[in-house]
C-alpha distance (Angstrom), angle and dihedral (degrees) to the residues before:
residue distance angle dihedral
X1 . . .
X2 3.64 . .
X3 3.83 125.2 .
X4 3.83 125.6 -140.5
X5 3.73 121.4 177.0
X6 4.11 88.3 -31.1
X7 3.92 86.8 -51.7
X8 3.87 116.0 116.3
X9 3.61 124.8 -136.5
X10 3.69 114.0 -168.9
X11 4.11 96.7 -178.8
X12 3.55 106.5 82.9
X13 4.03 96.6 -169.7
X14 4.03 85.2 47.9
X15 4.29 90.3 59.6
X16 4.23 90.5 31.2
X17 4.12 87.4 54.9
X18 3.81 92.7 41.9
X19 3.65 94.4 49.9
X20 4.22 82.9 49.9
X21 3.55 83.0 67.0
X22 3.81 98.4 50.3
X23 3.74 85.6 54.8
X24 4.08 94.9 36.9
X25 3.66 103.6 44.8
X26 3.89 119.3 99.0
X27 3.57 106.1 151.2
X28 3.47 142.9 54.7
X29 3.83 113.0 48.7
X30 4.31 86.0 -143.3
X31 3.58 95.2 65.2
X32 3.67 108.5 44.9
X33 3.88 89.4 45.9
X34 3.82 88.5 51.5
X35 4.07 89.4 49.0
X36 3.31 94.6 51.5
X37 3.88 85.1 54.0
X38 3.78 91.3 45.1
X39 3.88 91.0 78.3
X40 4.09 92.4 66.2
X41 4.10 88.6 65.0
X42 3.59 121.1 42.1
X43 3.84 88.9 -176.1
X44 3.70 90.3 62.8
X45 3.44 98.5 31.4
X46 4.13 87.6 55.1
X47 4.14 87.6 49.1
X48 3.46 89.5 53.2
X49 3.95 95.9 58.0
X50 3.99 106.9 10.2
X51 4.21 72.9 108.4
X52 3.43 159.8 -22.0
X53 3.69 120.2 -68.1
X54 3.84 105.3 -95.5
X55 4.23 111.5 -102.3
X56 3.77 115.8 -165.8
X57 3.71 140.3 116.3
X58 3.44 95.8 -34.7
X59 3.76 96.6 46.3
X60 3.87 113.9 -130.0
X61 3.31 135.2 -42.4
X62 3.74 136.0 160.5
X63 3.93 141.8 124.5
X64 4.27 113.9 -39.6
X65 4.11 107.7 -105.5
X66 3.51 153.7 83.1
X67 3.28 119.6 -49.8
X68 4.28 141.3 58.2
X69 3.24 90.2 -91.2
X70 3.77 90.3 54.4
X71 3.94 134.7 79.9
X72 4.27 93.8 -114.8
X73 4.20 126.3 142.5
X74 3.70 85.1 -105.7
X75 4.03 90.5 61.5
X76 3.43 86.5 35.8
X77 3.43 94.4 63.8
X78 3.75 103.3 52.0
X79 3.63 92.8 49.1
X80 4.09 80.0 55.7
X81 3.64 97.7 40.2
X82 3.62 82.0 53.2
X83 3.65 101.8 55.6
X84 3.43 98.5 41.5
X85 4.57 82.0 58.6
X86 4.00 81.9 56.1
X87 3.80 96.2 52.7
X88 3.15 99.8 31.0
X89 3.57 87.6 52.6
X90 4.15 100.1 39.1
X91 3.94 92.5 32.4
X92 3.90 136.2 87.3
X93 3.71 110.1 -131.1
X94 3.56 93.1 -109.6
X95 3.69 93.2 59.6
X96 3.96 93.9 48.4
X97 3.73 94.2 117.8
X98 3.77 127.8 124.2
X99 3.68 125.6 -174.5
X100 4.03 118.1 -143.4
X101 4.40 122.3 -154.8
X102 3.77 121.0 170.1
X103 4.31 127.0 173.7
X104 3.18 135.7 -148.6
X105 3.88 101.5 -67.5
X106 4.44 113.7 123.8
X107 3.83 110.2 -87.5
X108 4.73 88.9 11.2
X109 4.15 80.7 123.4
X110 3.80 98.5 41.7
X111 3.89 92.4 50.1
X112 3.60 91.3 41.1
X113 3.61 99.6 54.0
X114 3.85 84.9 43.0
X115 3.86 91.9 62.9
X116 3.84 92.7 44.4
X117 3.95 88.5 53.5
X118 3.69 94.4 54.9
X119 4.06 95.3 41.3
X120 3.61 88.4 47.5
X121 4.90 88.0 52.8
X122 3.58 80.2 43.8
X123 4.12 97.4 58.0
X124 3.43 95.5 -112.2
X125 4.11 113.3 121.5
X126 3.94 115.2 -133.2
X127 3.23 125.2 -140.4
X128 3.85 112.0 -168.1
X129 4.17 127.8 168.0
X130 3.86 113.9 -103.5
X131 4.33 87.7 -124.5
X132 3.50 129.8 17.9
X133 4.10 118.8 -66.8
X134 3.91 131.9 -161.0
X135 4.13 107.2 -110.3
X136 3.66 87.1 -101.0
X137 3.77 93.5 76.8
X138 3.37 96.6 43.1
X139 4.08 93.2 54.6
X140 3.66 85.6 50.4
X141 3.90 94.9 51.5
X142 3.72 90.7 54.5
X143 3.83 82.9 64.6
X144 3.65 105.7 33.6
X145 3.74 87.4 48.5
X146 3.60 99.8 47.1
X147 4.29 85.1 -125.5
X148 4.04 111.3 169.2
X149 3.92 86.2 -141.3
X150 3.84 136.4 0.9
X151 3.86 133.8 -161.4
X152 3.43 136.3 -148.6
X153 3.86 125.4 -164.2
X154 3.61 110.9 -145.2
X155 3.74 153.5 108.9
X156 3.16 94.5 -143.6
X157 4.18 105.0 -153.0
X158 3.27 102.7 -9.3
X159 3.92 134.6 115.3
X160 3.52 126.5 -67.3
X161 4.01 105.1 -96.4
X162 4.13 85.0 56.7
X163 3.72 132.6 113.8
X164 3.35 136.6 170.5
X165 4.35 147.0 -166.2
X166 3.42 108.9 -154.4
X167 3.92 116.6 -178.3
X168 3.66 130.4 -154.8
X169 3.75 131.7 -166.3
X170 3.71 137.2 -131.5
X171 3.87 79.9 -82.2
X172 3.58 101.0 64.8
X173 3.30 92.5 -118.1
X174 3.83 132.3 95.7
X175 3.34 122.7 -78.9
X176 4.18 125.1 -81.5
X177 3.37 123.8 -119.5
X178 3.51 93.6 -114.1
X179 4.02 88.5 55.0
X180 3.68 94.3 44.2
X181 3.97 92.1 54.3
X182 3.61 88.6 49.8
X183 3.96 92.1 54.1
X184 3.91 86.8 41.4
X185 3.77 93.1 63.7
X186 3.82 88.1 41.8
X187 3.96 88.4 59.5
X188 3.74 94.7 36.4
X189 3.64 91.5 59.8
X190 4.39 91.1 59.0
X191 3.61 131.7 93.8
X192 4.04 96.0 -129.5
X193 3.91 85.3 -139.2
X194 4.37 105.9 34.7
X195 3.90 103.5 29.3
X196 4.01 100.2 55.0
X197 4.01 110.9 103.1
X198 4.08 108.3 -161.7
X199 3.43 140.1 160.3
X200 3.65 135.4 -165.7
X201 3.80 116.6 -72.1
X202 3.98 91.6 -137.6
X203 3.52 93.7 40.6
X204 4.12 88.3 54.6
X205 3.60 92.2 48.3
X206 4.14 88.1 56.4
X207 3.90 89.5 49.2
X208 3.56 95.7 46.5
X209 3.70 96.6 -117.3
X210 3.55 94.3 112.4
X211 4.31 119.9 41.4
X212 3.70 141.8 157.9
X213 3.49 127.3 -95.8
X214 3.48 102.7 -108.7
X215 4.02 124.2 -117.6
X216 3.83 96.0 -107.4
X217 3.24 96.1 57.5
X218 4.20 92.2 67.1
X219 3.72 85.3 33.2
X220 4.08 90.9 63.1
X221 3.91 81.7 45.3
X222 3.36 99.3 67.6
X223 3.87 94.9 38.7
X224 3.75 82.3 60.1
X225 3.81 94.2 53.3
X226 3.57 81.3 52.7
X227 3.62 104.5 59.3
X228 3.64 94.2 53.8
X229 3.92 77.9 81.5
X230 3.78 112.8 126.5
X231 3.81 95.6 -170.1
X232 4.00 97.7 115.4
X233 3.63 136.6 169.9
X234 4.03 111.6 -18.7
X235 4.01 100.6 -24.8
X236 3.43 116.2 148.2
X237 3.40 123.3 -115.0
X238 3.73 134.6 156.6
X239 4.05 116.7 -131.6
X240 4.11 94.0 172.1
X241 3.86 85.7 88.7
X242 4.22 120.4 129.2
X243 3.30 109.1 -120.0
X244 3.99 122.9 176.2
X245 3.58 116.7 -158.3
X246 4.19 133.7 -160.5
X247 3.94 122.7 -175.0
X248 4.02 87.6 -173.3
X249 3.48 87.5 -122.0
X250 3.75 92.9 -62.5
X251 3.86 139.5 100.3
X252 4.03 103.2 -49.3
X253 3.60 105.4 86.6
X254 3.65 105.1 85.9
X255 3.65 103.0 38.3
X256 4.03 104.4 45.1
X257 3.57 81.0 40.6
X258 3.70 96.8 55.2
X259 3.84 96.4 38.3
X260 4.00 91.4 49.9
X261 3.40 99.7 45.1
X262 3.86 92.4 42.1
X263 4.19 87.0 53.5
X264 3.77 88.4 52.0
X265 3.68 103.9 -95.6
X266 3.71 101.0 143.7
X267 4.02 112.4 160.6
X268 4.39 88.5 74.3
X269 4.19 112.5 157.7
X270 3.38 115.9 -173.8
X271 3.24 129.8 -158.4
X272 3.99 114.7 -106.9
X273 3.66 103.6 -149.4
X274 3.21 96.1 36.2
X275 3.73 98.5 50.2
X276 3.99 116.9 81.8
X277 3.67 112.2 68.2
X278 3.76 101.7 -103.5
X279 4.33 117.6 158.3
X280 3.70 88.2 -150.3
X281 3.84 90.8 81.9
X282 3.75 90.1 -157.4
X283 3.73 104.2 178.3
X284 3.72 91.6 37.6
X285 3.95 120.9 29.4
X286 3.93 92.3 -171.1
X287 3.73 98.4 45.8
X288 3.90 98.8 -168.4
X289 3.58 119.2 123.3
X290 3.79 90.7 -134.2
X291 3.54 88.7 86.8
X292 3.09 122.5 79.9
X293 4.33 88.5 -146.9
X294 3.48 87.5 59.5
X295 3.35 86.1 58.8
X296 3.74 110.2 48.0
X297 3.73 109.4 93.9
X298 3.90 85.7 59.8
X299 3.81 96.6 46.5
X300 4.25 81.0 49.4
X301 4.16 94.2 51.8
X302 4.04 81.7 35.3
X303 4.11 90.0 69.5
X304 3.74 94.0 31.5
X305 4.31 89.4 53.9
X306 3.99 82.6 32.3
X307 3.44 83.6 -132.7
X308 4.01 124.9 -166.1
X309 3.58 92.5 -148.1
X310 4.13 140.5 25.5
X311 3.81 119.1 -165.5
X312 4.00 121.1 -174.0
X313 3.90 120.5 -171.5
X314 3.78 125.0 -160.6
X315 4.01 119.0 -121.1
X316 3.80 94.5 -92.0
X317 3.84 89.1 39.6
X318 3.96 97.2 -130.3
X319 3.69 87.7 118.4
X320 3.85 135.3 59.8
X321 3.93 129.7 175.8
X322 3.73 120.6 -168.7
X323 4.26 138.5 -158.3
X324 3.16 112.5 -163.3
X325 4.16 122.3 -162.1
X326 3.71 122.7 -98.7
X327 3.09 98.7 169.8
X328 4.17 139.3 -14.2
X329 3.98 89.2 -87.2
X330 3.89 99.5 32.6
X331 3.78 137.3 61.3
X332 3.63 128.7 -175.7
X333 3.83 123.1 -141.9
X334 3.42 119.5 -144.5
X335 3.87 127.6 -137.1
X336 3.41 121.7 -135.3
X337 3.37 102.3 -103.7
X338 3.82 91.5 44.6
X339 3.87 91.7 62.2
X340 3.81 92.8 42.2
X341 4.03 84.3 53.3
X342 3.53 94.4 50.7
X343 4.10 91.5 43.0
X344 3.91 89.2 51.1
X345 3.97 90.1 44.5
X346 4.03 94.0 54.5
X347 3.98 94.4 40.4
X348 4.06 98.9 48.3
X349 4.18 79.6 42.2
X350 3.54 102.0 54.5
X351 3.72 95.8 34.2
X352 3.64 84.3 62.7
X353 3.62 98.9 40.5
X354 4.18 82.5 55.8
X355 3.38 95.5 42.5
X356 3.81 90.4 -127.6
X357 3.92 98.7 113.6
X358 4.34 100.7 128.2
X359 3.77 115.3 -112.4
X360 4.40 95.8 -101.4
X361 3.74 94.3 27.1
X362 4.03 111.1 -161.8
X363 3.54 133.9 -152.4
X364 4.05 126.3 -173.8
X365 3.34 129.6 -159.0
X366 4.10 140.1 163.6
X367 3.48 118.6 -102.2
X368 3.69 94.0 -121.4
X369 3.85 90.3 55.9
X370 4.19 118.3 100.5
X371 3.57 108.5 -74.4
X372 4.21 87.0 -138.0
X373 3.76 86.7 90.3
X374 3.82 85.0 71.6
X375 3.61 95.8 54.7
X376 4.12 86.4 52.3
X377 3.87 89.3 48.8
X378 3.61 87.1 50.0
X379 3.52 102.2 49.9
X380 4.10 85.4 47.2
X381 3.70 95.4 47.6
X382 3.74 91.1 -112.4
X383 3.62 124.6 153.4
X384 3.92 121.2 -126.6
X385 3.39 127.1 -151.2
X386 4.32 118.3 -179.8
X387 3.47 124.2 -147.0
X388 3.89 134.2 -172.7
X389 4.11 114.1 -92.7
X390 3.69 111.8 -72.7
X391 4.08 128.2 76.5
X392 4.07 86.2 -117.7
X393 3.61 89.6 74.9
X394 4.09 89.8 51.0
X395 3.96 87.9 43.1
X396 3.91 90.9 51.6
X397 3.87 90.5 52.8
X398 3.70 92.6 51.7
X399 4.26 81.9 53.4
X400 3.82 87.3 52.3
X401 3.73 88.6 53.2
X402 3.40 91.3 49.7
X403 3.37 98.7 51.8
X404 3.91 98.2 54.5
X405 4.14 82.6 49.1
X406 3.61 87.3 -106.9
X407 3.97 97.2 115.0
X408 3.89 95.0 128.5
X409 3.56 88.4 57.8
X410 3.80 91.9 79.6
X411 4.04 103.2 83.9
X412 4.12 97.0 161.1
X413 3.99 146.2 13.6
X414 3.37 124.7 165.3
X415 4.00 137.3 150.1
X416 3.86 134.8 -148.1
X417 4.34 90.8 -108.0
X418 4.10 78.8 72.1
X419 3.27 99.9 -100.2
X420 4.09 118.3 145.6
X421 3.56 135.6 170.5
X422 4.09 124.1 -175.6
X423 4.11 101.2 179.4
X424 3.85 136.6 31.2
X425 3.59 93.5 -124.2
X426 3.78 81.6 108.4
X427 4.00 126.0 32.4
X428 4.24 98.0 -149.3
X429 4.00 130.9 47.7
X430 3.93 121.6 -57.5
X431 3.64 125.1 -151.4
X432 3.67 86.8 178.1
X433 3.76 95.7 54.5
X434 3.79 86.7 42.9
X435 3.74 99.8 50.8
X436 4.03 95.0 48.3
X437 4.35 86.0 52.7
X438 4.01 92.9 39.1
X439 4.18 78.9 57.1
X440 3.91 96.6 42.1
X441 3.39 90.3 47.1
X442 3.71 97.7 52.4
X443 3.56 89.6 40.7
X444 3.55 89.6 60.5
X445 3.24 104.0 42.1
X446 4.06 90.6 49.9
X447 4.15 89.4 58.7
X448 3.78 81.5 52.0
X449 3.55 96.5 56.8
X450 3.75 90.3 -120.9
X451 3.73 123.0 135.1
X452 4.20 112.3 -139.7
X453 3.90 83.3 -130.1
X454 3.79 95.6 43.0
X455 4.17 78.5 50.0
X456 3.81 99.8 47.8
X457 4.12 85.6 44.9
X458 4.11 88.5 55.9
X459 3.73 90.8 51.8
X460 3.75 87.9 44.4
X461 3.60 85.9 53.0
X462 3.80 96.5 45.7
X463 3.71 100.6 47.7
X464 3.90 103.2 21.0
X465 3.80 134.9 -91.4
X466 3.73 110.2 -77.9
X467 4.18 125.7 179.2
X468 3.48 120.4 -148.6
X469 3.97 119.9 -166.6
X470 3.16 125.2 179.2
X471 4.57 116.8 -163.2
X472 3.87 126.8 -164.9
X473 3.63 115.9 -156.3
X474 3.68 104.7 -174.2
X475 3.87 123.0 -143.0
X476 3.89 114.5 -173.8
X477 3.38 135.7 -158.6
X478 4.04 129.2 -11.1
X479 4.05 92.4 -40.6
X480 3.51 91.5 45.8
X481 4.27 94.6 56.2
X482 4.03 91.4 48.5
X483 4.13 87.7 48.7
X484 3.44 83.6 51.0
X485 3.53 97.5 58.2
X486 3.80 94.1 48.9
X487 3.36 95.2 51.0
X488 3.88 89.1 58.0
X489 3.77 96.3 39.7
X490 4.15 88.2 47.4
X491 3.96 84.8 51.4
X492 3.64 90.7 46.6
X493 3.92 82.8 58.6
X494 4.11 90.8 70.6
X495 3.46 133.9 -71.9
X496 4.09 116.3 -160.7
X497 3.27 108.4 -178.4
X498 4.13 141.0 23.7
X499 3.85 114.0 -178.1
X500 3.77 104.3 -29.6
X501 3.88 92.0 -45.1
X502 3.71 106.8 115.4
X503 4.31 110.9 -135.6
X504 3.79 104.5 -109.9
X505 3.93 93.0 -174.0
X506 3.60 143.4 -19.1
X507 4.09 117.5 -126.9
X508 3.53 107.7 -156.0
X509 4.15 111.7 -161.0
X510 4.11 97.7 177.7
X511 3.63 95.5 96.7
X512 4.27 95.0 23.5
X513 3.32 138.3 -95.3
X514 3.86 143.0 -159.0
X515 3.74 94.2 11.2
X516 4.34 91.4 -51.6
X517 3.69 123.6 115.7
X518 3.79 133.9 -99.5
X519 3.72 112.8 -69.8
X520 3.91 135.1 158.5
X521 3.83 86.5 -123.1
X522 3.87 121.1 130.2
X523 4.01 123.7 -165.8
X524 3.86 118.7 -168.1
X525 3.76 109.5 -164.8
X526 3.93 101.3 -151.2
X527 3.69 123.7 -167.5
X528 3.82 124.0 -81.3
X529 3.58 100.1 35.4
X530 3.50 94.6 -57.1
X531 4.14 137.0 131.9
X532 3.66 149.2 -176.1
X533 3.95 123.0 -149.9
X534 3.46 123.8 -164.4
X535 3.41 146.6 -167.2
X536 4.17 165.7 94.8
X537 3.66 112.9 -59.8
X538 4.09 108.2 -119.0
X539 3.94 91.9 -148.3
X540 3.80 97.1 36.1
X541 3.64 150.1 41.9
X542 3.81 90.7 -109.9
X543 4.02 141.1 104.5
X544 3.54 110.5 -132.8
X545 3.85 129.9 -149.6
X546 3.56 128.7 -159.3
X547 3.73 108.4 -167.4
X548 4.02 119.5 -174.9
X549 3.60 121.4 -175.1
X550 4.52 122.2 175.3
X551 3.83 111.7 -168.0
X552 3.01 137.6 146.6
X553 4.11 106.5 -76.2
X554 3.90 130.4 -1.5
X555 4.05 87.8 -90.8
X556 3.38 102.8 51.4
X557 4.16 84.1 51.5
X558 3.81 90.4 50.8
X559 3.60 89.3 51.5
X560 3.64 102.2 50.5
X561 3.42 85.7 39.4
X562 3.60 102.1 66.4
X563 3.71 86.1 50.3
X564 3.60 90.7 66.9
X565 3.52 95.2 53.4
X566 3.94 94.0 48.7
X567 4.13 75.9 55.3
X568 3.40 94.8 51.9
X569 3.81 105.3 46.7
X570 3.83 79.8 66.8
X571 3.78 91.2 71.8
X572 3.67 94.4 31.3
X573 4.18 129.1 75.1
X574 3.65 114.2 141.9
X575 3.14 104.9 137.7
C-alpha cells in the first residue's frame, strides 16, 4: 500500500503510471496543475487512471483533465497517432486526407489543432475549418473533400467539463465497429508519451501539410440543406412566422441563420445569452435541448416576442428541440419522437402531393425510436428499415443505398435523441437540415390554418395515442460501470412483468439479431402494444430506458407509464 497525502492507493501500476505523467508532461499548464492536485484525493486520482479513456465507434469522450481516463492533448494524441497508423496503413497516398471540426466546447480548438499537427508528421494532410462548425459540416467535408477519415471534436450535449473525438470515415459517417477495433489496437500498441510524431501547427500550415477548408465547401453545405425544401410549384406556405432561435452557445448561429434568412424567414430572435459560442454553458450547464431547463430562456423571450415557434440547437448542432405556441401564455415542447413524427408526416405528404415520392421510398429509424413511425410508413407505402441506437447506423444505410444506385430512395431518418436527417447530402444527423423543415413545415401548416398541435393530435387520432419516455439512471465513475453491467446481466436473467403489462418476449441484441450487430441492448415487448428498451449509454456513464406505452388517450399512457418506472427502479440503483 502506498501513501499519498494520507490517501491510500492500493494499485501500484495506477500511482507508477501517474507519476509517468509528472515526469512526461510538458505542455498544457491545466494538466500539470491538476496532477499536482491529484495527490490530495486518491478517489479522484484512481478515476483518473484506473484506465484508458474508452475508444470505439463514437470516438472518445469523457470529462476535460489530466489523466488517461481524461479527454487531455496528450490522450488526444494517441487516439490521433493511432488513426493516422490505420490510414496510413489501409490508404493509398492519394487518399491520405483527414478533415478536422471542433465547437464551441473549452479546449475543442486546442485538441483540434493537436490532431491536425500529428496527421500532418504522420503524412497525412489536414484539412480543418477556419471557425468552429456543427458536426454536420464536417461529415459532409469528408465527402466533398474526398478525406479517408474526418474528426470532429465535440461532446455533443453533454455537460460542461465534457469533450469529445468523434471520427468519421471515407463514408461520412462514423466509424464501424470493425474500423474502430482496428484503430483501437493501433492506439493500444503506443506509449502515450514516446510513440506520438507531431509537428508544429504553424509550421504545417507553411509546408502545406496542414490547410483550411476552403469557403465553398460550407457554402455548397448550406445549398444542400436547402434543397431538401419541399415547397414546389405554387404551394402555399406562410414565411411571416416568429420564430426564436438558441444555439446554446455553441455552433448553430451562423448556419440556421443563414439558411432561414436566405429562404425568406425574416422575423428570427435569438436568444442573447445564449448566442456567442462560449463552452462554459453558463445559463444552462447541460446544454441539450431535451431538457426542458436548457430550454427556458428561449421559452421566456418566446412569450415576450409571442413567438409561433422556439427552436434550440445543441453545441455541435446535430440536435434541435422545438415548443411550439398554444396559446399567448402556453408553449408546448415537443419530444423527440413527436417532432420526428410530424417531420416524417409533412415529407411522405408533400412528396405525394408533388408527385416526387421515389418508386421504393425508404425510411430509417433506431430501434429505440416510437414504433408509430411504422404505421405512417405503412399507410404511405414506405419501407422501414431499424437500426441499433446511434445515427451511424442510419448513415450506413443511406451508404447501402448508395451503393445499389438507389441513394434517392432514402427520403427520412430520424431517432428519439432528436436527431433528423431528410437528404444524403450528409451521412450523420443535421440540426441545420432539421431546423429549415421544422420552419417549412410550420409555415405551411400556418397558411393552412392548421395548428402543429391540432396536426400531431390528428395523427394521434389516426394511428393511436402512443407515449414515449425515455429515463437516465446515472452510474459514475469505475463503481458505477461494473453496477451497470449487473444490472443488465440480472435483467438478462428474466423480467416478467413491468407495471401491469405482462413481458411477451425478451430480444436480446449482445450477440445480434435480425441481421444487426452485437450490442448490450435488451427489448422487452410487453403486452398491449407496449415496450421497454434498455441499456448502457455509449457516450456516458448512464443506463438508458426507452419506455413506450399505446392506450387509449395521453392519460391513460401517463398513468401506466409511471407504473413502469416504479417497476423499473427495482432493477435499477446507480446512483
Amino acid at each position: 500500500m502506498v501513501v499519498l497525502k494520507g490517501k491510500d492507493i492500493r494499485d501500484i501500476d495506477i500511482l507508477n503510471n501517474y507519476e509517468r505523467w509528472i515526469k512526461f508532461i510538458n505542455k498544457d499548464e491545466d494538466v500539470k496543475q491538476e496532477l499536482k492536485e491529484l495527490a490530495d484525493s486518491s478517489d479522484k486520482l484512481y478515476d483518473a487512471f484506473y484506465k484508458n479513456l474508452s475508444f470505439g465507434t463514437g470516438g472518445l469522450r469523457g470529462i476535460i483533465g489530466a489523466g488517461t481516463n481524461r479527454m487531455n492533448i496528450y490522450t488526444v494524441g494517441k487516439a490521433s497517432q493511432g488513426l493516422s497508423n490505420y490510414i496510413n496503413k489501409n490508404f493509398q497516398k492519394e487518399k491520405r486526407k483527414i478533415a478536422v471540426s471542433y465547437d464551441s466546447r473549452e479546449k475543442s480548438e486546442l485538441f483540434a489543432k493537436t490532431a491536425c499537427c500529428i496527421f500532418a508528421a504522420n503524412g497525412i494532410k489536414a484539412e480543418i475549418y477556419k471557425e468552429l462548425m456543427p458536426t454536420p459540416c464536417l461529415s459532409y467535408a469528408v465527402r466533398k473533400l474526398g478525406c479517408a477519415a474526418g474528426i470532429m471534436i465535440t461532446a455533443s450535449h453533454n455537460p460542461a467539463e465534457y469533450n469529445g473525438y468523434k471520427v468519421y470515415g471515407a463514408d461520412g459517417c462514423q466509424i464501424t465497429t470493425d474500423a474502430a477495433e482496428k484503430i483501437l489496437v493501433e492506439i493500444e500498441q503506443l506509449d502515450i508519451f514516446k510513440d506520438i510524431q507531431e509537428i508544429d501547427f504553424q509550421e504545417g500550415i507553411l509546408q502545406g501539410k496542414i490547410c483550411y477548408i476552403e469557403n465553398h465547401v460550407y457554402d455548397s453545405y448550406i445549398e444542400e440543406v436547402k434543397q431538401q425544401s419541399l415547397v414546389k410549384g405554387n404551394l402555399k406556405i406562410n414565411r411571416d412566422i416568429t420564430i426564436v432561435y438558441t444555439p446554446l452557445n455553441g455552433t448553430g448561429l451562423k448556419p440556421i441563420l443563414r439558411v432561414l434568412k436566405e429562404s425568406g424567414y425574416k422575423k428570427i430572435y435569438v436568444v442573447e445569452e445564449q448566442k456567442n459560442p462560449d463552452g462554459r454553458f453558463p445559463t444552462c450547464p447541460y446544454p441539450n435541448p431535451e431538457n426542458k431547463e436548457a430550454m427556458g430562456l428561449g421559452l421566456k423571450m418566446a412569450k415576450e416576442k409571442q413567438a409561433d415557434l422556439l427552436l434550440a440547437t445543441d453545441p455541435d448542432c446535430d440536435r434541435v428541440g422545438i415548443a411550439v405556441q398554444r396559446n399567448e401564455e402556453d408553449y408546448v415542447l415537443l419530444s423527440g419522437n413527436e417532432t420526428g413524427l410530424l417531420l416524417f408526416d409533412y415529407i411522405c405528404s408533400r412528396r405525394r402531393e408533388n408527385g416526387f415520392m421515389p418508386d421504393n421510398p425508404v425510411m430509417v429509424k433506431t430501434i429505440v425510436t416510437t414504433d408509430m413511425a411504422e404505421q405512417i410508413a405503412e399507410n404511405y407505402g414506405v419501407q422501414t428499415i431499424n437500426v441499433l441506437t446511434g445515427f451511424k447506423f442510419i448513415g450506413e444505410q443511406i451508404g447501402k443505398l448508395e451503393e445499389k444506385g438507389k441513394v434517392d430512395s432514402y427520403i427520412f431518418g430520424f431517432e428519439e435523441s432528436y436527431g433528423y436527417l431528410s437528404g444524403s447530402y450528409v451521412r450523420d444527423k443535421d440540426a441545420v437540415n432539421a431546423s429549415f423543415l421544422i420552419c417549412e413545415m410550420y409555415a405551411y401548416y400556418k397558411a393552412n390554418g392548421i395548428n402543429l398541435l391540432d396536426k400531431l393530435e390528428e395523427l394521434y387520432l389516426r394511428y393511436g395515442f402512443c407515449l414515449n419516455t425515455l429515463y437516465s439512471y446515472e452510474c459514475k465513475g469505475a463503481a458505477g460501470f461494473e453496477k451497470m453491467q449487473e444490472i443488465m446481466e440480472e435483467m438478462r436473467v428474466g423480467v416478467g412483468i413491468f407495471g401491469t403489462k405482462q413481458v411477451k418476449e425478451c430480444l436480446d441484441y449482445k450477440n445480434g439479431l435480425g441481421g444487426l450487430p452485437k450490442s448490450d441492448v435488451l427489448k422487452f415487448i410487453l403486452e398491449d402494444n407496449c415496450s421497454v428498451v434498455i441499456r448502457p449509454s455509449g457516450t456516458e456513464p448512464k443506463l438508458k430506458v426507452y419506455v413506450s406505452v399505446s392506450a387509449l388517450d395521453r392519460a391513460k399512457a401517463e398513468e401506466e407509464t409511471k407504473k413502469i418506472e416504479k417497476s423499473l427502479k427495482e432493477y435499477i440503483i446507480c446512483k
